[in-house]
C-alpha positions, 0 to 999 in steps of 0.5 A: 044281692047283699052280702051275707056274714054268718055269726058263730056264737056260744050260747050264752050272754056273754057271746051272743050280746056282741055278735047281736051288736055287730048283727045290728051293724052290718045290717045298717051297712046292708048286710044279711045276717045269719046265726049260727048257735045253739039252743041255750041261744034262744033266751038271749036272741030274741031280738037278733036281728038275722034273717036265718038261724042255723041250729048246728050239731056241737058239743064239748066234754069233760072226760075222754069218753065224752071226746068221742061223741063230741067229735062225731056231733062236731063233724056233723055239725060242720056237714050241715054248716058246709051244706048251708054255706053253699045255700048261703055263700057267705062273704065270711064267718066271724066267731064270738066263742063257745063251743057251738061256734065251731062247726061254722068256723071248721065249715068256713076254714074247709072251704076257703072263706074269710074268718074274723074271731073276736074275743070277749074275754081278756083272755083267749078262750079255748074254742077260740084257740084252737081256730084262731089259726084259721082266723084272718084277725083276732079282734081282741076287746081289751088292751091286752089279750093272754093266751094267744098261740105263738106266732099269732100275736100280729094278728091281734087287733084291739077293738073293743066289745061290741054292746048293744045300741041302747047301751051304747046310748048310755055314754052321752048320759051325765053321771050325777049323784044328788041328794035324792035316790041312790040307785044299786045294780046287782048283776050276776050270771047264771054262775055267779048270782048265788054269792051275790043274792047271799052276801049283798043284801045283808051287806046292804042292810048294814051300811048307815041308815042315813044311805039306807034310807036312800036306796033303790036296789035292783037285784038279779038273784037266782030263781031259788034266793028270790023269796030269802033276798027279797026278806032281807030288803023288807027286814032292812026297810030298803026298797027293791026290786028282785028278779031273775034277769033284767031284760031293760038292762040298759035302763037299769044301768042308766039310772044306777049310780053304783054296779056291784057284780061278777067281771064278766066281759060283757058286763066290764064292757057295758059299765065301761061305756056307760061310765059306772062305778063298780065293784066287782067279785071276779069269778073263782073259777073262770077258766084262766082267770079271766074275770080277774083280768078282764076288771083290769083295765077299770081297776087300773083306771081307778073306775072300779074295786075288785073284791076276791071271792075269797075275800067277799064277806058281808062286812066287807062288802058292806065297808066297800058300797059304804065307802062308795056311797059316802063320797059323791065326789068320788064316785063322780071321778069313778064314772069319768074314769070308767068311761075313759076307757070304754070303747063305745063304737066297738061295733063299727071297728069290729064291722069295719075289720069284717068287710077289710076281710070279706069276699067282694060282692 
């Protein structure tokens, strides 16, 4: 019988995108599959390739009172996690983060199986903390990775965030800017599409008509400031496309020449990879930071600008994707050095730490 490893992942994009690319892996290599989340999972996981789901009790809180109930729904989740396992037997439980992750992880933890945890973040998330003790490696997706427990930090191994296999694709692509279309991405989460549906159609409209002319914008906006972001693309005479999400992002992000949007993980990862310029407005309120730090590495390489959301105003926006865009050369370096530091066969090294971990056949 194959062995079986159970993903354990928030659920949200941000987790569930790298447990899907790992999934995606193991099955390759022979693996059975299953996952472990939440409900809020199933917008993202409907190509996940595992052969179960597990819908687990967890929750988190924000105020003492909620603590109580949230540690009773976690309890019950590692019962019924602990109940699967011994249908399942599972080689070992990797965790992607997020509260849901937690029943799985506590559940493997109580009974002596193996756990790999990968962070996607620059920054060791909350839940991941707190279980990273448990934890056989912690499979880090950048360079550096803060916030790590005392005494932890010889467990770290950097393998890069796993994306999924179309974007993975994406990095023998050639990076070219003519003299046709100059195609723009805006991207942004459930959090961060409002400043972006706000500020960056009017900083588009301002830029030069000579590049105006020339754009081809696709946009995710939240469903509310679809109407008001399409009306500025028709005031400004640019062409666009508007929706909510994007679910080809891969051949969004194959035929962009510049990617303006939040640093989430994912999305630092995949213009990695993909070898794209960007700009990137961190979130403000990102627990510990995190967006800002996870841009780092493209900044560094000179791949990307990061703009503060302080800081984001139209005109300075406008002045950023102007700039960009007046300088095909430029921007030709921006994509090489974006690709220079991405970690295309991040799903391979996450597998391999896996099965190093895992309990034999």
């Amino acid at each position: 019988m194959s062995r079986v490893a159970v993903l354990a992942a928030g659920g949200t994009g941000g987790h569930l995108f790298p447990a899907q690319a790992l999934a995606e892996e193991l099955t390759r290599r022979g693996w059975r599959v299953v996952l472990a989340t939440d409900r809020r999972g199933d917008q993202y996981a409907h190509d996940f390739p595992a052969e179960e789901r597990l819908a687990l009790e967890a929750a988190t809180a924000s105020n003492p009172i909620q603590m109580v109930g949230a540690v009773f729904r976690i309890l019950a989740g590692v019962v019924q996690a602990r109940s699967a396992f011994a249908r399942l037997k599972p080689s070992v439980v990797v965790g992607f983060g997020g509260y849901p992750s937690i029943p799985a992880l506590l559940a493997a933890a109580t009974t002596g199986r193996p756990i790999i945890i990968h962070e996607q973040n620059a920054v060791l998330g909350r839940s991941n903390r707190a279980l990273a003790r448990y934890a056989r490696k912690i499979a880090a997706a950048f360079p550096t990775l803060e916030r790590v427990p005392a005494g932890l930090k010889d467990r770290i191994e950097v393998v890069g965030n796993p994306v999924r296999t179309d974007i993975q694709a994406l990095t023998k692509r050639t990076y070219s800017v003519g003299k046709d279309r100059l195609h723009v991405l805006i991207t942004g989460g459930s959090q961060g599409a409002r400043i972006l549906s706000e500020t960056a159609p009017l900083a588009l409209a301002q830029i030069a008509e000579r590049l105006r002319d020339r754009l081809d914008v696709h946009q995710q906006s939240r469903p509310e400031l679809l109407d008001s972001t399409r009306e500025v693309y028709v005031d400004a005479a640019i062409q666009a496309e508007v929706a909510p999400f994007f679910r080809d992002m891969a051949g969004r992000l194959g035929q962009a020449h510049l990617v303006i949007g939040r640093a989430g993980a994912s999305t630092c990862s995949e213009l990695a990879v993909a070898g794209l310029p960007s700009i990137l407005v961190p979130l403000k309120i990102a627990t510990d930071d995190h967006q800002r730090l996870n841009a780092k590495a493209l900044t560094d390489a000179g791949a990307a600008m990061v703009i503060l959301e302080d800081d984001l105003t139209v005109d300075r926006l406008s002045e950023a994707v102007q700039a960009m865009l007046d300088d095909p050369i430029a921007l030709e370096r921006r994509a090489a050095a974006a690709r220079s530091v991405g970690i295309p066969d991040a799903a391979n090294r996450l597998a391999d730490l896996v099965e190093a971990a895992a309990r034999p056949a």
